[in-house]
PADO-941534 format. One record per residue (C-alpha): residue in one letter; residue number from 1; x, y, z. Coordinates in nm, 2 decimals. Layout:
BEGIN
(a; NUM; (X; Y; Z))
...
This chain:
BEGIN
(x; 1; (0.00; 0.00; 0.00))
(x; 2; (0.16; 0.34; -0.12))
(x; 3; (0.11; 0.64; 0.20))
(x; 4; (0.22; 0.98; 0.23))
(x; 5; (0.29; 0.99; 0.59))
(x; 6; (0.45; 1.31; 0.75))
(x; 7; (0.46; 1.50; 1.09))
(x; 8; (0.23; 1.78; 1.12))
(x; 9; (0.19; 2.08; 1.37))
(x; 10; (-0.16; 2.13; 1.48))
(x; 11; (-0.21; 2.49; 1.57))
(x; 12; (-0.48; 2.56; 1.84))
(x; 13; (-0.69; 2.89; 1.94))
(x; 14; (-0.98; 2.93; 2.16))
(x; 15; (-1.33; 3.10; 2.01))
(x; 16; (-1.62; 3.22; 2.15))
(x; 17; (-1.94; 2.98; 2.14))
(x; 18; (-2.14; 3.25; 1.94))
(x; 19; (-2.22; 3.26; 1.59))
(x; 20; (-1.91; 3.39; 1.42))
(x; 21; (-1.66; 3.26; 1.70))
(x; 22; (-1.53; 3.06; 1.45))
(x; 23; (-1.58; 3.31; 1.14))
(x; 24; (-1.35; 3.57; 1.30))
(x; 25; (-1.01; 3.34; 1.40))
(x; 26; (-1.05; 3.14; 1.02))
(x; 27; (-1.09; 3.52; 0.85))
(x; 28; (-0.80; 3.61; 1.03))
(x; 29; (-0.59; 3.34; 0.88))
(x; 30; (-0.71; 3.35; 0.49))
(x; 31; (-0.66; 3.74; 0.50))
(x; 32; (-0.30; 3.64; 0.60))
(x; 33; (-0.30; 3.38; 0.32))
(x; 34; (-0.31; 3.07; 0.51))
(x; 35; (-0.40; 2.75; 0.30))
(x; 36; (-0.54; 2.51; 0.55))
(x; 37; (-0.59; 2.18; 0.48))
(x; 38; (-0.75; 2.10; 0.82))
(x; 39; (-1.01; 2.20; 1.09))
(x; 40; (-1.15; 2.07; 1.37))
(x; 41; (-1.40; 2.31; 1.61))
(x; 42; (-1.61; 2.25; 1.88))
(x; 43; (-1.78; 2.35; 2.23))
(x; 44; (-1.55; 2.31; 2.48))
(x; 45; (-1.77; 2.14; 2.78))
(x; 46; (-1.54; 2.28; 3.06))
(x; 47; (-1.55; 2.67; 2.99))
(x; 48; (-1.86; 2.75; 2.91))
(x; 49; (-1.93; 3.01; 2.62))
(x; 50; (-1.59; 2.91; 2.50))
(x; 51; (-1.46; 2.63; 2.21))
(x; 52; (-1.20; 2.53; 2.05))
(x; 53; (-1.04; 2.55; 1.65))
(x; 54; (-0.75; 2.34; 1.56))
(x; 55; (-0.59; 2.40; 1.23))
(x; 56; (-0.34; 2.26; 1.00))
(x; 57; (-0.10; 2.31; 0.83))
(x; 58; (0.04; 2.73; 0.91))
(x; 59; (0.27; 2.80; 0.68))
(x; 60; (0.54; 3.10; 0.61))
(x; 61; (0.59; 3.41; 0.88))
(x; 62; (0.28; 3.60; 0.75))
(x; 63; (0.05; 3.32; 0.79))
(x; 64; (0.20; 3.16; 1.16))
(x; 65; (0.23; 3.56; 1.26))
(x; 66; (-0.15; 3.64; 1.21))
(x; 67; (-0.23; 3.30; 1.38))
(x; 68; (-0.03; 3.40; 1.71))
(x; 69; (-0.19; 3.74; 1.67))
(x; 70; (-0.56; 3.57; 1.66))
(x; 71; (-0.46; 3.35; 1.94))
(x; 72; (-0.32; 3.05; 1.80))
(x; 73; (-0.04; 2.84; 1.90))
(x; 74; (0.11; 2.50; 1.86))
(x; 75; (-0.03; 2.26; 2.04))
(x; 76; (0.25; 2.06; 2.23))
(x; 77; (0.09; 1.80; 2.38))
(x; 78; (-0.08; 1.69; 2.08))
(x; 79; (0.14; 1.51; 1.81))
(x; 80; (-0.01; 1.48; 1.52))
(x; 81; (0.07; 1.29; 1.17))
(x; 82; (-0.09; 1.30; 0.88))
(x; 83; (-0.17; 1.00; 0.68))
(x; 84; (-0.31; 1.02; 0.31))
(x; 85; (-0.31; 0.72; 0.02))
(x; 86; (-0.57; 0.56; -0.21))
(x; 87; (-0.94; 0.50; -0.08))
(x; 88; (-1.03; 0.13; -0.01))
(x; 89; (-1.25; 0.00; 0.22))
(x; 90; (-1.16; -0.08; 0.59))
(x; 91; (-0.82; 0.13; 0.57))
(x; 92; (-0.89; 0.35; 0.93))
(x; 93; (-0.94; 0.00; 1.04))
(x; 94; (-0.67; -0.14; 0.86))
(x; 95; (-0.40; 0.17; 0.97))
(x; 96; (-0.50; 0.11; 1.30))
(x; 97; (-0.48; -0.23; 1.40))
(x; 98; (-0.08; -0.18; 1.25))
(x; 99; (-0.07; 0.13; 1.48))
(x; 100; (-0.22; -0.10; 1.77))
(x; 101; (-0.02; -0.42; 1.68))
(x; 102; (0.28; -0.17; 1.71))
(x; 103; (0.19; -0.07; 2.05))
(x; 104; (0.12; 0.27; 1.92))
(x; 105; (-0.29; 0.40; 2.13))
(x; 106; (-0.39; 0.66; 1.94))
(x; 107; (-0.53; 1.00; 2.14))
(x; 108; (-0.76; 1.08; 1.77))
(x; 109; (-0.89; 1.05; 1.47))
(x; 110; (-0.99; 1.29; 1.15))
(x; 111; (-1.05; 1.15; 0.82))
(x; 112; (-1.25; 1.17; 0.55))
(x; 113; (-1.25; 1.13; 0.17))
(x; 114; (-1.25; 1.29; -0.11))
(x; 115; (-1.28; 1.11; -0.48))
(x; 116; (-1.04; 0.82; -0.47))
(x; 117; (-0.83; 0.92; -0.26))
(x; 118; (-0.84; 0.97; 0.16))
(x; 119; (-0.69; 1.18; 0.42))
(x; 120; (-0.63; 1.08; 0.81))
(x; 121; (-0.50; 1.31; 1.07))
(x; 122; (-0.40; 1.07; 1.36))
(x; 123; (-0.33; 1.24; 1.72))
(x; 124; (-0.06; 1.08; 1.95))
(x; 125; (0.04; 1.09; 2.29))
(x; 126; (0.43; 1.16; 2.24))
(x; 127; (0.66; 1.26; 1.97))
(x; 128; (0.84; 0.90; 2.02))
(x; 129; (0.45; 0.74; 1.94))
(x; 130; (0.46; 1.00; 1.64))
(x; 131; (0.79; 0.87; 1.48))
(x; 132; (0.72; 0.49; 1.56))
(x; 133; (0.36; 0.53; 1.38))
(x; 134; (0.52; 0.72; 1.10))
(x; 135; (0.78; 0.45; 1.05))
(x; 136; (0.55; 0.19; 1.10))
(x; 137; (0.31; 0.33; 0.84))
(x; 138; (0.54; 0.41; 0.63))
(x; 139; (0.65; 0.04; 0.59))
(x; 140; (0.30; -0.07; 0.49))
């Protein structure tokens, strides 16, 4: 099976739980010319009137200088890696029973698909888990 696996930094900002929390942070980054290829928001449960937007990837000083501004930063607990290749059925499954025969837990899980073709952003628990999973995938 042919991957593209790589390391990715997941930038992180919190919003405001109001309709256009999430309009304002995203609008801050495409004025800057940010070409993100992921995001993830929701409510966070435990401050209320608050969530939370993770984005990937920031790119060039204009772009990661607007995100600070707008109250993004890297997220360093959360190690992420994304995984991408040729649609077929079962592959989550599939990627993650060699993750889990590997030893490798995995924190989360984005992925959808698009055409053919499918895109997986897998969270970890350590940059050590990162590396092993990207090796280990990248064997498959």
């Amino acid at each position: 099976m042919e991957l593209s696996v790589e390391r990715v930094e997941v930038w992180a900002a919190t919003i405001d739980d109001k309709p256009g929390g999430l309009a304002k942070v995203l609008s801050v980054l495409r004025d800057a010319g940010a070409d993100l290829q992921f995001i993830v928001a929701r409510r966070t449960p435990e401050a209320s009137g608050k969530g939370v937007v993770f984005v990937a990837p920031l790119q060039g000083d204009t772009a990661t200088r607007a995100a600070t501004q707008a109250g993004f930063s890297v997220t360093p607990s959360l190690h992420s890696i994304r995984v991408m290749g040729l649609d077929q059925l079962g592959i989550i499954a599939q990627l993650s029973q060699m993750l889990a025969d590997g030893g490798i837990n995995l924190r989360g899980v984005s992925a959808a698909v698009l055409g053919t073709q499918f895109i997986a952003y897998l969270a970890l628990d350590s940059l050590d888990d990162a590396e092993k999973a990207i090796d280990l995938l990248q064997r498959a």
